[in-house]
C-alpha positions as CSV (number, residue, x, y, z in Angstrom):
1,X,0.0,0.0,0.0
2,X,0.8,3.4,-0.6
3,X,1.8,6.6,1.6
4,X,-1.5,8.0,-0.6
5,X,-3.5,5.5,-0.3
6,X,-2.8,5.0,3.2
7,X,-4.1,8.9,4.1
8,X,-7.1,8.4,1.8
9,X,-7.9,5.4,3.6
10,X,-7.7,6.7,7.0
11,X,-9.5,10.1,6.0
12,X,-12.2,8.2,4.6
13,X,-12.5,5.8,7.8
14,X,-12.5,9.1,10.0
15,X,-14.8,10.9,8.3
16,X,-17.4,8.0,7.9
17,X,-17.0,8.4,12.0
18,X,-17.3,11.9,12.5
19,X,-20.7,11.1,10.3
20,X,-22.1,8.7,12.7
21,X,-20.9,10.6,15.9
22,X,-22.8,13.6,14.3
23,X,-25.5,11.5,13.5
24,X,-26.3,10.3,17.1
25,X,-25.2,14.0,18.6
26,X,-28.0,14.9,16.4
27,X,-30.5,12.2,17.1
28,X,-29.7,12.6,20.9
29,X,-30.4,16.0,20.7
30,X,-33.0,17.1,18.2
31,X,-36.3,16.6,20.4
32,X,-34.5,19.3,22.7
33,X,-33.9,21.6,20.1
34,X,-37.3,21.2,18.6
35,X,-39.0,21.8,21.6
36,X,-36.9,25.0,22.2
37,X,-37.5,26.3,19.3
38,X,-41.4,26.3,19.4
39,X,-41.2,26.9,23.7
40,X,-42.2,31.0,22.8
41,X,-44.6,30.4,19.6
42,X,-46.1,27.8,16.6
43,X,-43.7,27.5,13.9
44,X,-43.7,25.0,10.7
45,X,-41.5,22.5,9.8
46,X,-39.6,24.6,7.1
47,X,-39.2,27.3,9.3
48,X,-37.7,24.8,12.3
49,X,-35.2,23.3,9.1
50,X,-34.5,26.5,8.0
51,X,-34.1,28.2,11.8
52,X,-31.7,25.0,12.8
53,X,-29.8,25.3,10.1
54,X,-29.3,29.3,9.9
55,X,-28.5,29.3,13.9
56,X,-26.4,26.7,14.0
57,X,-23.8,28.4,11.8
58,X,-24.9,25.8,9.1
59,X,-23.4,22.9,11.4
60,X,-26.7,20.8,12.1
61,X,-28.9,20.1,10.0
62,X,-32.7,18.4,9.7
63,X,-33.6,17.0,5.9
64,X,-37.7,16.6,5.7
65,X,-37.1,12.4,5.9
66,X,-35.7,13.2,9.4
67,X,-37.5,16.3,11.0
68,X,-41.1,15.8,10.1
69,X,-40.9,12.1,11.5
70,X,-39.8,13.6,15.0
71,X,-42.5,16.1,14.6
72,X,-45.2,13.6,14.0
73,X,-43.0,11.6,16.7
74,X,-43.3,14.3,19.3
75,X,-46.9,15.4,18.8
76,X,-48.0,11.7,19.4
77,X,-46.4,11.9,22.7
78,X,-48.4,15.3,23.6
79,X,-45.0,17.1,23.6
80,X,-46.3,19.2,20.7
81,X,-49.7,20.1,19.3
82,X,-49.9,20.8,15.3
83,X,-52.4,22.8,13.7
84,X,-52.9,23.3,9.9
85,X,-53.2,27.2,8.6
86,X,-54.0,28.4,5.2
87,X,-53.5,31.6,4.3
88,X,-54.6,33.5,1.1
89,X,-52.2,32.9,-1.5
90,X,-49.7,30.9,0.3
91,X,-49.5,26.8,0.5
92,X,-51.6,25.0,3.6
93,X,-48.8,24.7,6.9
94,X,-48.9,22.7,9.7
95,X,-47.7,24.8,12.5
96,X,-46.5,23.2,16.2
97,X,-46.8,24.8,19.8
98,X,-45.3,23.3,22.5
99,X,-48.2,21.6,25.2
100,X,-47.9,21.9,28.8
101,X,-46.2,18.4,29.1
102,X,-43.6,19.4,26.0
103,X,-42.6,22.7,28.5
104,X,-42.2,20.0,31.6
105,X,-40.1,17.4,29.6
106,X,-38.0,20.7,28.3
107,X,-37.1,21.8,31.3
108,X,-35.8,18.2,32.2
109,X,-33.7,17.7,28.7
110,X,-32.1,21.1,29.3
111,X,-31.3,20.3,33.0
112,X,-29.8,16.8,31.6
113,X,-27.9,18.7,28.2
114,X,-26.3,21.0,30.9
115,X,-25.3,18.6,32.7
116,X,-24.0,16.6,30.1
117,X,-22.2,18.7,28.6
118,X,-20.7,19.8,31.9
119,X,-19.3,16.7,32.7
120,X,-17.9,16.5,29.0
121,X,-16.4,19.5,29.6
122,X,-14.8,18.3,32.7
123,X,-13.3,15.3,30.9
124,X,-11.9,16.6,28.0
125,X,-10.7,19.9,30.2
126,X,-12.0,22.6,28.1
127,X,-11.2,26.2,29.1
128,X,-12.9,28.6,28.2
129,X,-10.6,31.7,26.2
């Protein structure tokens, strides 16, 4: 084997990890950022792609096969009520608000993200600048 095909070997291994590390960060994460993001009012699924995306920095993102599952997902639990508006010239949307049981099981995920990512912190001894 190569010196080159050696590096494109082992960037091609690490990279297929960093995918599925990002992968479960996101699954681990996305009902909490869902749920924060329609804590102070109803927005649509586009709008939750395209505010994830935008405040993130473009780092995480939600495709439609993977957000409106955990939408449908979390309004079966209760966590989330949807609603469909039409408005006059504009396509039918189904806007979510967050239910009285999504705010209590918020409250819990960010108390357990904190936490988390506190003791991460600790182990890999970030500082901060």
């Amino acid at each position: 084997m190569t010196l080159n095909n050696f590096v494109q070997q082992y960037f091609a291994v690490n990279n297929i990890h960093a995918r599925i590390l990002d992968r479960e960060l996101k699954k681990g994460s996305a009902e909490l950022v869902v749920l924060a993001l329609v804590e102070h009012r109803p927005r649509h699924g586009y709008e939750l792609s395209d505010l994830i995306e935008t405040q993130s920095g473009g780092d995480v993102r939600f495709t439609v096969t993977s957000l409106y599952p955990l939408l449908y997902r979390l309004e079966k639990r209760g966590w989330i009520q949807g609603r469909w508006v039409e408005k006059s010239g504009q396509r039918r949307r189904r806007y979510y608000r967050i239910t009285a049981t999504g705010c209590r099981v918020l409250a819990e995920q960010r108390q357990g993200w904190e936490r988390f990512v506190a003791a991460i912190n600790r182990l890999v001894e970030v500082r901060n600048a």
